[in-house]
RODO-2510 file (C-alpha; in nm, 4 decimals, decimal comma):
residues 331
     n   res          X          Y          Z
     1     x     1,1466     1,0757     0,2831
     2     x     1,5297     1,1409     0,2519
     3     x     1,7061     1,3004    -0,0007
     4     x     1,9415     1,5521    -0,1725
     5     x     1,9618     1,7619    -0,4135
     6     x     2,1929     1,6139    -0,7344
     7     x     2,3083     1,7946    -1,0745
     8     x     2,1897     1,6071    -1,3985
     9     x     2,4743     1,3807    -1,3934
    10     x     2,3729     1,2003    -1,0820
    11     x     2,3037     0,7999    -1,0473
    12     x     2,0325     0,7962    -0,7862
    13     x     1,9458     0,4965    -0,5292
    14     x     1,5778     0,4637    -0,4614
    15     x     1,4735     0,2243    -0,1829
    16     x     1,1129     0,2036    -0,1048
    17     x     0,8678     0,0274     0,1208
    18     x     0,5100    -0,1616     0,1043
    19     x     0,2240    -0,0543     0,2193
    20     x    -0,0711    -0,2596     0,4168
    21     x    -0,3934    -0,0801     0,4113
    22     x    -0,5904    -0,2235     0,6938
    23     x    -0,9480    -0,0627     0,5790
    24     x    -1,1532     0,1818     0,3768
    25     x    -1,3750     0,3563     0,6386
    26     x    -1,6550     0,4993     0,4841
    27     x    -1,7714     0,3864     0,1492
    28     x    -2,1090     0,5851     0,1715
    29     x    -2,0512     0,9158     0,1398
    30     x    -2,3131     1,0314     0,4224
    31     x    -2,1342     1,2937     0,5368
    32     x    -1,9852     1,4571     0,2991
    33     x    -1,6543     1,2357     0,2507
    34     x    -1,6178     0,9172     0,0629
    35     x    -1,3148     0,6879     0,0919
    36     x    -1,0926     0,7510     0,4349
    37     x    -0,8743     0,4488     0,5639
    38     x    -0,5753     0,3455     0,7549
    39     x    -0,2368     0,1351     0,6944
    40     x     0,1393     0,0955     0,7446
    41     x     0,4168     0,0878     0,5229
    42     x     0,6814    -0,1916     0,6022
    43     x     0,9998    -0,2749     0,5012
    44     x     0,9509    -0,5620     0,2619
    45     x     0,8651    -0,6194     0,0089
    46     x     1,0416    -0,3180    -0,1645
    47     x     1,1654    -0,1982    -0,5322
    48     x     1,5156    -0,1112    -0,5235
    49     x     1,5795     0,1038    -0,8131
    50     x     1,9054     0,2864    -0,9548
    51     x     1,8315     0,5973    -1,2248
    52     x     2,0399     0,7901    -1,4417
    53     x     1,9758     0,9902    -1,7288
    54     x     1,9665     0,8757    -2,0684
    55     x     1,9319     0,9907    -2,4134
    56     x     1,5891     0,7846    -2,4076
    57     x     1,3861     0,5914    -2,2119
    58     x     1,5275     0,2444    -2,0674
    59     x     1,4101    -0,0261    -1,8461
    60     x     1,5716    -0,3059    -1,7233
    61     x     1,3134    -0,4963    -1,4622
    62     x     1,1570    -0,8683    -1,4679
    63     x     0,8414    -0,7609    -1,3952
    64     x     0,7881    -0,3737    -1,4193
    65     x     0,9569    -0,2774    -1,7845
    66     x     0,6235    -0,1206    -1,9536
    67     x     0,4780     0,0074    -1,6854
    68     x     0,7730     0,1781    -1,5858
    69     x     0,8571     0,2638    -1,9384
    70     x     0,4916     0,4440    -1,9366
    71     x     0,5323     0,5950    -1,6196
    72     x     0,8302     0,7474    -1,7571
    73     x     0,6977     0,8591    -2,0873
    74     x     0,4118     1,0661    -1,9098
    75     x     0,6668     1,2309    -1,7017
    76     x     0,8665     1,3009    -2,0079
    77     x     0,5630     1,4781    -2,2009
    78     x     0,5199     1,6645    -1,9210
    79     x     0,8544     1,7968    -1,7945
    80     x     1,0065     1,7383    -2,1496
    81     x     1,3402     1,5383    -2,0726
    82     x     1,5865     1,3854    -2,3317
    83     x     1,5626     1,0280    -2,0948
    84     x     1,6232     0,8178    -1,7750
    85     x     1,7668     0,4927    -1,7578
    86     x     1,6204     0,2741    -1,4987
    87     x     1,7477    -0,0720    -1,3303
    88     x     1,5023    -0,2744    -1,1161
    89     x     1,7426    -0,4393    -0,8315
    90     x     1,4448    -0,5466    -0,6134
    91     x     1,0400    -0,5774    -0,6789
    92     x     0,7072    -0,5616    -0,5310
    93     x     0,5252    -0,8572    -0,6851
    94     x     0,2210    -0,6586    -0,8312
    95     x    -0,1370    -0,6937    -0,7453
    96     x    -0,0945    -0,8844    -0,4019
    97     x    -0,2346    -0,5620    -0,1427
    98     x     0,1764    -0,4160    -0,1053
    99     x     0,0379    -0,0766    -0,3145
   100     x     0,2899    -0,1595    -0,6017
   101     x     0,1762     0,0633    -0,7904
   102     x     0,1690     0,3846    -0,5841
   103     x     0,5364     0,2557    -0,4998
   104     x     0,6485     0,2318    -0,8031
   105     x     0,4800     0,5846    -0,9759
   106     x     0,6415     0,7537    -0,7247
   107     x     0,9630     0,6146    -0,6895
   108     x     0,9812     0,6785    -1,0795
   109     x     0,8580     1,0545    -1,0033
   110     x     1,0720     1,1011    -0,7750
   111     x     1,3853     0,9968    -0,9887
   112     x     1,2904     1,2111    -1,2867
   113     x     1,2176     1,4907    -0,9651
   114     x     1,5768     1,5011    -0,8808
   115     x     1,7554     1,4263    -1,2022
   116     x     1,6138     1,7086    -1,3664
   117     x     1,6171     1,9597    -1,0189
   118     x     1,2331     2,0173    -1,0658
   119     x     1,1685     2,0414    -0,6747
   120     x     0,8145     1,9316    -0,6849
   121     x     0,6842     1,7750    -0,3419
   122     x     0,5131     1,4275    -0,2698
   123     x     0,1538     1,5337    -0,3442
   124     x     0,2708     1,7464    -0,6945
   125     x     0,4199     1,4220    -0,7735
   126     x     0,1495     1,1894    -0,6970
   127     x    -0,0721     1,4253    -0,8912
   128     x     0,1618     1,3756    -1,1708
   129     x     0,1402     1,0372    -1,2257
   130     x    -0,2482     0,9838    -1,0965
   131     x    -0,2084     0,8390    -0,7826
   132     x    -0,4353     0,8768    -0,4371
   133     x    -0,7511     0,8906    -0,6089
   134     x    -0,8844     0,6435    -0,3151
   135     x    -0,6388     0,6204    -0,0615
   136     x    -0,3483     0,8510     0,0220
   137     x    -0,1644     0,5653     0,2602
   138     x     0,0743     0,4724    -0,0145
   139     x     0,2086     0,8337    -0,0976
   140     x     0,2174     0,8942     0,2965
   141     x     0,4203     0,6246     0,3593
   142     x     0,6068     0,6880     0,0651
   143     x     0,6903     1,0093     0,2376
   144     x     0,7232     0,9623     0,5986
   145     x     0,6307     0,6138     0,6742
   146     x     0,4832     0,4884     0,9555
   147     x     0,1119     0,4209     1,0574
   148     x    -0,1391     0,6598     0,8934
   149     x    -0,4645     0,7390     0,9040
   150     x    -0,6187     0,9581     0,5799
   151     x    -0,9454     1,1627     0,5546
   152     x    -1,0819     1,0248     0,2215
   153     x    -1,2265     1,2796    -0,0956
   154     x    -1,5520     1,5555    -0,0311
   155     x    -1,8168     1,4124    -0,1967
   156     x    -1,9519     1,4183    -0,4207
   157     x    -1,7724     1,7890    -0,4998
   158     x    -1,4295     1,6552    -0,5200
   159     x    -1,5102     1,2818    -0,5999
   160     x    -1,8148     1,1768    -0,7414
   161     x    -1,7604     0,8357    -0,7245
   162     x    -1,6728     0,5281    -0,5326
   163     x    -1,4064     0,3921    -0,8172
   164     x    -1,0500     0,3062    -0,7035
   165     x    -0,7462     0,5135    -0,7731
   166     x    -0,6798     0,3234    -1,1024
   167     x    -1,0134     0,4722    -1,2534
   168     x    -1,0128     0,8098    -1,0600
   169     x    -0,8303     1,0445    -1,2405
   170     x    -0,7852     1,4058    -1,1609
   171     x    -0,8238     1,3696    -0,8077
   172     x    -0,6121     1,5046    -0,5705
   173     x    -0,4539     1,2485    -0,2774
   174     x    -0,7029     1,3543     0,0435
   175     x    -0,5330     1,4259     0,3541
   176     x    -0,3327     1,2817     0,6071
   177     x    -0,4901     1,3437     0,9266
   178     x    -0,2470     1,1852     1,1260
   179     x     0,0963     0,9717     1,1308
   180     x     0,2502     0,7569     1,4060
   181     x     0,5964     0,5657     1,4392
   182     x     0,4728     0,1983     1,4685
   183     x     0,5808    -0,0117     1,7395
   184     x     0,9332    -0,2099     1,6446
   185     x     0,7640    -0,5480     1,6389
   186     x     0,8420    -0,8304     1,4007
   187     x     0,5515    -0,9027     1,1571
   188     x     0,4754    -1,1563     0,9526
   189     x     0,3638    -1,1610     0,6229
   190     x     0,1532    -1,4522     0,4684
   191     x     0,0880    -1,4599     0,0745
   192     x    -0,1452    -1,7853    -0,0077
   193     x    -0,1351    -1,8220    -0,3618
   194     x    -0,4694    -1,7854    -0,4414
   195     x    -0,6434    -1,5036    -0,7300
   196     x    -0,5693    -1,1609    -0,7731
   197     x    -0,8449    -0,8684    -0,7785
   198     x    -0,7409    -0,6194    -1,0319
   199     x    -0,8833    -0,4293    -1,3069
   200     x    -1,2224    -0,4783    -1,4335
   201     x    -1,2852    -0,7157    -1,1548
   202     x    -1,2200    -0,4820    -0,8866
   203     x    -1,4107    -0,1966    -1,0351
   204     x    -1,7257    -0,4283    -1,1076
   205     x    -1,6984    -0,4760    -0,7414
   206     x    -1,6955    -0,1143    -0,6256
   207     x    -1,9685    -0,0291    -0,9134
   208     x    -2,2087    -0,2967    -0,7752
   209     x    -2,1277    -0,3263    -0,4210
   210     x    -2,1073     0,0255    -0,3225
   211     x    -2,2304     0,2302    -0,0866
   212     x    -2,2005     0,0247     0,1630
   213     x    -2,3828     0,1305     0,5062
   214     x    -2,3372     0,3582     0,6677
   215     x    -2,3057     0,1602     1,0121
   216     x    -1,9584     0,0057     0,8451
   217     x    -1,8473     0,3894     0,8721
   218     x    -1,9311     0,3991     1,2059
   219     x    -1,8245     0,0599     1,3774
   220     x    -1,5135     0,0901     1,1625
   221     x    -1,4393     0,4509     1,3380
   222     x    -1,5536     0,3259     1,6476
   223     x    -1,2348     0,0680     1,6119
   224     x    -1,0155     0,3072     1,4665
   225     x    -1,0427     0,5658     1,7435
   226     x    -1,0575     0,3702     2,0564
   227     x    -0,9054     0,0311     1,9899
   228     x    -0,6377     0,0849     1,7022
   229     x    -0,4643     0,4052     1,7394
   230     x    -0,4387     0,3482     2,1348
   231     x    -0,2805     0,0671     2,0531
   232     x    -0,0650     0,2191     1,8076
   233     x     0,0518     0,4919     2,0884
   234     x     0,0815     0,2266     2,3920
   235     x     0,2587    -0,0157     2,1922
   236     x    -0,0239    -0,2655     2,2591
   237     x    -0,0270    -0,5254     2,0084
   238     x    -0,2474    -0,7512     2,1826
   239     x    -0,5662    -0,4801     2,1520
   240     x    -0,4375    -0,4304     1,7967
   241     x    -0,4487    -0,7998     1,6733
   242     x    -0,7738    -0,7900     1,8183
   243     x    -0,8968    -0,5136     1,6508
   244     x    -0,7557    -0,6174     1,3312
   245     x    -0,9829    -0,9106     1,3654
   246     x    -1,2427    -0,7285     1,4044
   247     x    -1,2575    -0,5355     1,1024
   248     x    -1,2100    -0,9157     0,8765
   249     x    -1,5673    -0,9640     0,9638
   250     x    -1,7755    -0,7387     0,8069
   251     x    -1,8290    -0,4610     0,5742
   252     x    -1,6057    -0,4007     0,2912
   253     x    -1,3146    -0,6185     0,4246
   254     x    -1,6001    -0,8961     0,3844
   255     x    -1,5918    -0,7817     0,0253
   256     x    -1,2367    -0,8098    -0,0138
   257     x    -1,1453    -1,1232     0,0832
   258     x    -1,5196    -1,3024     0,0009
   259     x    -1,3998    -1,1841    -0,3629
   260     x    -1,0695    -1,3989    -0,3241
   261     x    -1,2447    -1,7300    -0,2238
   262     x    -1,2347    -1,9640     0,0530
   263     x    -0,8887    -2,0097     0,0744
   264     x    -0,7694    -1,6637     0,1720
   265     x    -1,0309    -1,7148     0,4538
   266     x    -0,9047    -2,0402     0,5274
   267     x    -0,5452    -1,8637     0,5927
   268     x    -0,6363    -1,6237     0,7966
   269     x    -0,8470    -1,8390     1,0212
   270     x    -0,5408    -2,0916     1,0528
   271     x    -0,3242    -1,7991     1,1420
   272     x    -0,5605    -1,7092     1,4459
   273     x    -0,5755    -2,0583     1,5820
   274     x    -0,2394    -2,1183     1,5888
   275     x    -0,0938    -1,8278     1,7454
   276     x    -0,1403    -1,5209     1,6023
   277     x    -0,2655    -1,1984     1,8448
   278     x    -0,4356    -1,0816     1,4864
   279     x    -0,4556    -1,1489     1,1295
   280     x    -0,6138    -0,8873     0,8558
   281     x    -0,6009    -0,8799     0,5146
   282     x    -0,4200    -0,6162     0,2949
   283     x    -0,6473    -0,4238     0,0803
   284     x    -0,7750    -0,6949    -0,2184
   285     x    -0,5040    -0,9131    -0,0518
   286     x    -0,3787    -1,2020    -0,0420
   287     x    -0,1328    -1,0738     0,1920
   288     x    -0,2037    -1,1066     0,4924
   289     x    -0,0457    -0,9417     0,7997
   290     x    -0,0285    -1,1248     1,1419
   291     x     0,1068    -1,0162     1,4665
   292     x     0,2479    -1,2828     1,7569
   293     x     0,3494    -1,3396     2,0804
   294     x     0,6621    -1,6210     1,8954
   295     x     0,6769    -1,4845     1,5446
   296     x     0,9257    -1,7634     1,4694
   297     x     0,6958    -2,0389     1,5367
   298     x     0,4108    -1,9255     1,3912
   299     x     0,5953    -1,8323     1,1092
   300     x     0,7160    -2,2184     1,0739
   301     x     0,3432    -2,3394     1,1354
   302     x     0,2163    -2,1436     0,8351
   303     x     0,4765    -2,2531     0,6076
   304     x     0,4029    -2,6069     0,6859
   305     x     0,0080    -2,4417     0,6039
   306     x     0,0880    -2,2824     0,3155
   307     x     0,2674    -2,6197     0,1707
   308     x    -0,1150    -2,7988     0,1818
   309     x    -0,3032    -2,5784    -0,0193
   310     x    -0,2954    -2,6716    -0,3533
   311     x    -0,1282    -2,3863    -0,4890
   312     x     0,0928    -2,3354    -0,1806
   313     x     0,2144    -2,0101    -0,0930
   314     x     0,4908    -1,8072     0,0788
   315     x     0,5787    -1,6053     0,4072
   316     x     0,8670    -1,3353     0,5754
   317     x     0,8918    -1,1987     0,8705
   318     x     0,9794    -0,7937     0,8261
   319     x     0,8435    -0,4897     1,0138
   320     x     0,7320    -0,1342     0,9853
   321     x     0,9053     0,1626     0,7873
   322     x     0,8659     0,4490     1,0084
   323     x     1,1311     0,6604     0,7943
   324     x     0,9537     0,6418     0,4327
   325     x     1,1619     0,6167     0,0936
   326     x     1,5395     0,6949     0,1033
   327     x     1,6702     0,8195    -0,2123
   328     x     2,0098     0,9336    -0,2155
   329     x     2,3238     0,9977    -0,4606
   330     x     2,5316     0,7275    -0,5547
   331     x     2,9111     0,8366    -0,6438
***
């Protein structure tokens, strides 16, 4: 993460990325850790926010004003400041596998952080506004960027449950066990418009489908270790994509994108057929990331895709963050 230290009077620009997470690994708990997983944060999509302080508490967003206003008011009862003024210039459309919501506590954290010279770090902020309660990919590529690989919760000492960060409070992020640059390859990002899992929904899901067993944990290692993270250091995208496909077809990726319906399946299977090295879903999804030999064409095939479905749909072309947040003074 970039950044300097500002006085009080400070406007601050906040720029930061997405995150895909690729997998949970091990949703059983067997040997003492729950939770684990592995993603990248990417440029777009991003929130692009300017802060300054206030006498109160002000939000200007299309999407974000009360959950930013929140965020804000549970910083404020807890490092007691008169108020922050913040002005959305760019969003993360919520709930679509991007880790909005990580994003967005701690861009908001990090604001109030620097405004009000409280030198906290990443993980005293993420604490601070309850995030990494499953995954800690979205606070480490908040920080550094790149692709990361986290070692989930002890369990059940630490975390006692398989519940997602939303519903795990108190919990401290788990760590990062290790963090790679990403290759500089163009990516493409494909959003069918199809449901989003969220909420009660996604919790009824953990509560009833977990654990899992424990040969997901394995296989899922197996491909993270000797597939994936070679890949990663080599540059080799095409034993990446393949390895991404790999881990759409069974355990609790199954769950994620069998909980979306047949469409989201339908994508990603078009996606493979029609050029793309690999295809895997983002967390709940529907994004969906895809990696290609001719990014450009198979970007035009899936719009002409995503124009048939009967809700359509939309893609971009953007690539990995290997840098993390920049926040810096403005003026």
């Amino acid at each position: 993460m970039k950044g300097e230290t500002n006085s009080s009077r400070d406007l601050i620009h906040i720029t930061t990325p997405s995150r895909l997470h690729f997998s949970l690994i091990d949703l059983n708990g067997q040997l003492g850790r729950i939770d684990g997983g592995f993603g990248l944060a990417i440029n777009e999509p991003k929130f692009e926010i300017l802060a300054e302080p206030a006498d109160e508490v002000l939000v200007e967003s299309i999407n974000y004003r009360e959950r930013a206003t929140s965020i804000l008011k549970k910083l404020q009862s807890t490092y007691q400041f008169p108020g922050i003024k913040l002005q959305f210039n760019s969003e993360i459309p919520t709930h679509c596998g991007f880790g909005s919501g990580t994003q967005l506590s701690l861009g908001i954290a990090s604001a109030v952080n620097m405004l009000c010279d409280l030198n906290l770090s990443i993980t005293e902020l993420a604490i601070s506004v309850g995030r990494g309660g499953t995954s800690g990919i979205g606070i480490a590529a908040f920080e550094r960027g790149g692709f990361i690989v986290d070692g989930g919760h002890k369990y059940p000492e630490e975390k006692s449950s398989f519940l997602p960060s939303s519903a795990a409070e108190n919990i401290s992020p788990p760590p990062i066990l290790l963090r790679y640059d990403f290759p500089d390859v163009p990516l493409l990002i494909v959003l069918p418009n199809c449901s989003r899992i969220y909420g009660e929904a996604e919790l009824e899901l953990f509560r009833t489908l977990c654990p899992q067993p424990t040969s997901v944990a394995t296989r899922l290692s197996h491909l993270l270790l000797l597939q994936i993270l070679p890949a990663v250091i080599e540059k080799d995208m095409l034993s990446f994509g393949k390895a991404l496909n790999a881990i759409q077809t069974f355990g609790w990726k199954r769950v994620e994108i069998d909980a979306q319906g047949a469409e989201l399946q339908h994508t990603v299977d078009f996606l493979k057929e029609n050029g793309a090295l690999g295809a895997g879903v983002s967390s709940w999804g529907p994004a969906i990331c895809a990696i290609s030999e001719d990014i450009v064409k198979l970007k035009q095939k899936a719009e002409t895709f995503l124009s048939s479905l009967p809700n359509g749909g939309t893609c971009f072309v953007t690539c990995a963050n290997n840098t993390g947040a920049a926040i810096r003074k403005v003026g």
